[in-house]
N, C-alpha and C positions, 0 to 999 in steps of 0.2 A: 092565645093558645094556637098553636102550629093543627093544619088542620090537612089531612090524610083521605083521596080515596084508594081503595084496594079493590079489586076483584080478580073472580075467580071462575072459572067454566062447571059448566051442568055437564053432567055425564055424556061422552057421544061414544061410536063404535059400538054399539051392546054392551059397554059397560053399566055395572050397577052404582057406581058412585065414579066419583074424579077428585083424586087427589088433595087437587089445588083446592075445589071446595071444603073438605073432610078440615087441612090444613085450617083457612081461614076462619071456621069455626070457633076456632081455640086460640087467634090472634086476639090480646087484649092488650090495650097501654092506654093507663090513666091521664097521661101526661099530654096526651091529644085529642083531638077532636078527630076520630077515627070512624068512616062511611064505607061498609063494606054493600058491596052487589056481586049478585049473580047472575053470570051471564052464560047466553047460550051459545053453543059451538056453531055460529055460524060467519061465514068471511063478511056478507056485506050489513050484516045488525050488530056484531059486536063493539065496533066502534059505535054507533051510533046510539047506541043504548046509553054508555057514557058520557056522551056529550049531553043527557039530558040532565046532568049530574051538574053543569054550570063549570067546565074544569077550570074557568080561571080565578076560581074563591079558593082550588087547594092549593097548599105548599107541594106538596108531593103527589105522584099519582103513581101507586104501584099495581102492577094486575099479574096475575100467578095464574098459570098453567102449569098440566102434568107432562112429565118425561120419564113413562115406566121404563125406558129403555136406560137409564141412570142412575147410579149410584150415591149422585151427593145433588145437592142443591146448587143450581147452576144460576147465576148470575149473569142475564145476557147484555152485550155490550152494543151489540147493531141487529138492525133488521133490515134483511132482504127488498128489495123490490120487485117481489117477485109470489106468487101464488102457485103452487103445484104439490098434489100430493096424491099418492092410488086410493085413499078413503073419500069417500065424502063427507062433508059436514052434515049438522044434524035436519039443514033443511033440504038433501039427498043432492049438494051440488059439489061437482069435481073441478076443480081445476089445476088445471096442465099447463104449469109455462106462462101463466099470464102474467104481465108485468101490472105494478100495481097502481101508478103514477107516471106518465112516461115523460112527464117533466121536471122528474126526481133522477138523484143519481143511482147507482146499482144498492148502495147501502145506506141507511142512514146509523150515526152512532149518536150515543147519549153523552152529554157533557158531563156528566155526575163524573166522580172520581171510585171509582171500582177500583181501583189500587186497596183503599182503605178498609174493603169487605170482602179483602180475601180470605180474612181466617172464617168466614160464615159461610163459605162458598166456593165453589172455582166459576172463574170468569170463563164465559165461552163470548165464541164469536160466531155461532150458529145456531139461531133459534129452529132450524128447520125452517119448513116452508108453507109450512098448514094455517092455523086460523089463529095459533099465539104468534105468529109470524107477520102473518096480517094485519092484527090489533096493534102488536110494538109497532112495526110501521108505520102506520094513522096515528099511535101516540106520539112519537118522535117527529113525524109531519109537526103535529100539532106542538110540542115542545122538545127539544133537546135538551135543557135545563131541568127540569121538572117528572122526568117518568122513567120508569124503569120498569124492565119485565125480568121475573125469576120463573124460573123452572122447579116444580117440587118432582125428586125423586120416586121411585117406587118405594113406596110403604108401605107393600104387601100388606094392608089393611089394618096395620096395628096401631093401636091408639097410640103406643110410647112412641112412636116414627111419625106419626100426625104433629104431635106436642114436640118433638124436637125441633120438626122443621118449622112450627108457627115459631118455636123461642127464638130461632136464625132469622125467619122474616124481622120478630120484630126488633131483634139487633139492630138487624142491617137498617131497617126505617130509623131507628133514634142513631144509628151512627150520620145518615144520610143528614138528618137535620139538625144534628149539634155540630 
């Protein structure tokens, strides 16, 4: 059995919920051995929180942040090497311009074939530069092969926009793995 971790962020900004977590609620597939966590919006524990997960037991490793400023489900294909944003994370820290590896290139991209998951998505090439930006980074450090970061859309809080975008996630994972 092909075996899946996912995660997803805890509310930050004074929001009362996040997306990505509301989303991963409602992800089910029988067909796998599927580990969801939650994680918090922070730049230097959200990787680290996952690594306590053992990531070389999964087949895939997918982790879902929100993009209220978006319309559809974004499928990111590289992450920045790079940290800056005017919010802070939730443990009140900003950063401006930091690069994040300085013996990484400007971007890393994932080897996954995102061609094949365009009808569940549109492919971007900019995750931003906040702490989903951060995490793909450290994922992609850590495997090119194996991870991938999606973006869930604004869902103005409706259950049926929650449940579409888990049905897209879970497309996109069983397309990833068959």
């Amino acid at each position: 059995m092909k075996k899946v971790l996912i995660s997803a962020f805890k509310p930050f900004n004074k929001s009362v919920n996040n997306y990505s977590q509301e989303v991963l609620k409602l992800i089910n597939i029988n067909s796998i051995e599927l580990n969801k966590v939650i994680i918090d919006v922070v730049y230097d524990k959200c990787f680290e929180c996952l690594k306590e997960y053992n990531l070389d037991q999964y087949d895939l490793i997918i982790a879902l942040g929100e993009a209220r400023m978006r319309n559809v489900i974004t499928i990111e294909k590289q992450a920045h090497n790079v940290s800056s944003c005017s919010i802070a994370d939730n443990a009140g820290v900003f950063k401006k311009d930091e690069i994040i590896d300085e013996d990484l290139p400007k971007e890393l991209q994932t080897n996954l074939d995102l061609e094949s998951l365009k009808e569940y998505g549109d492919i971007s090439y900019d995750p931003g530069k906040f702490v989903c930006n951060n995490l793909y980074f450290h994922l992609l450090k850590y495997s090119l092969d194996k991870c991938l970061f999606i973006h869930i859309p604004n869902c103005f809080d409706d259950e049926r926009n929650y449940y579409e975008c888990a049905r897209r996630v879970e497309k996109i994972i069983l397309r990833i793995l068959n």
